[in-house]
C-alpha positions in Angstrom: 34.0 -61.5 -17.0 35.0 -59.5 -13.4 37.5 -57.6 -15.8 34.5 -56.2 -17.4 32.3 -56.0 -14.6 34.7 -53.9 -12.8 35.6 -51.3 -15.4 31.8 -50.8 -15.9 31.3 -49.7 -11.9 33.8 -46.7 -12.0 32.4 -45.6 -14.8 28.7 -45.7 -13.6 30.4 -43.8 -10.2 31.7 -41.0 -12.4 28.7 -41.1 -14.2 26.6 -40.3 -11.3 28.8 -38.1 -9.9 28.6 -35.8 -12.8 24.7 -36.1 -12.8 24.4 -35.4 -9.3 27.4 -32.3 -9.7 24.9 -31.0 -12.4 21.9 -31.2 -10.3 23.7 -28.9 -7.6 24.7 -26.6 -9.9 21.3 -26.2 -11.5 19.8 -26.3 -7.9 22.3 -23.5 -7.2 21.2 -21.2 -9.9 17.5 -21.4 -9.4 18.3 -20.3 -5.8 20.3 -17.3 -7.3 17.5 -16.7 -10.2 14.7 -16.7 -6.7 16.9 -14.5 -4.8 17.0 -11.4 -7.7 13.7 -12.0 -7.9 13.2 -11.6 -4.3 15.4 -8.0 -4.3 13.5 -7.2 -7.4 9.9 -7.4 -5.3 11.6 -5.7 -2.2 12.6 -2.7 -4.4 9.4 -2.3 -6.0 7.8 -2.3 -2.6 9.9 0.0 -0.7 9.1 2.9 -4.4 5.9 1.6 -3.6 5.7 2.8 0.0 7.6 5.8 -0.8 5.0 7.2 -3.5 2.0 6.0 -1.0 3.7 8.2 1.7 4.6 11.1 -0.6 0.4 10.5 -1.6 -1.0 10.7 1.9 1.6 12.7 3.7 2.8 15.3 1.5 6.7 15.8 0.2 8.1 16.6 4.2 6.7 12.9 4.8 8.8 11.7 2.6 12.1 13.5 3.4 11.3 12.9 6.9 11.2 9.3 5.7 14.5 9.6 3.5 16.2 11.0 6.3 15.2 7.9 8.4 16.6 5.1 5.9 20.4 5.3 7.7 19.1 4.9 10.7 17.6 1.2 10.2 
């Protein structure tokens, strides 16, 4: 009866090893998914600002402003 007692426990281990190894992993790809997303809504701001400028400035705003960007 230990015989089968301990063959069951390393098996149970490995078993919740590999569940918690696919947990990270999916953890780890959500975190990649919310990241593009995050560059996504930072692009789309910065076109954004760029057309509000070019709206309320004129077209020297915004080459002023282009000329700016290696500076930051």
């Amino acid at each position: 009866m230990s015989d089968e007692t301990t063959m069951d426990e390393p098996t149970r281990a490995a078993t919740r090893t590999e569940r918690f190894a696919s947990w990270l992993m999916e953890r780890e790809e959500k975190r990649q998914d919310r990241e593009s997303n995050l560059e996504g809504l930072v692009r789309l701001n910065v076109m954004v600002s760029f057309l509000t400028l070019g709206l309320v400035g004129g077209f020297e705003a915004v080459r002023v402003g282009l000329s700016l960007i290696p500076y930051l």
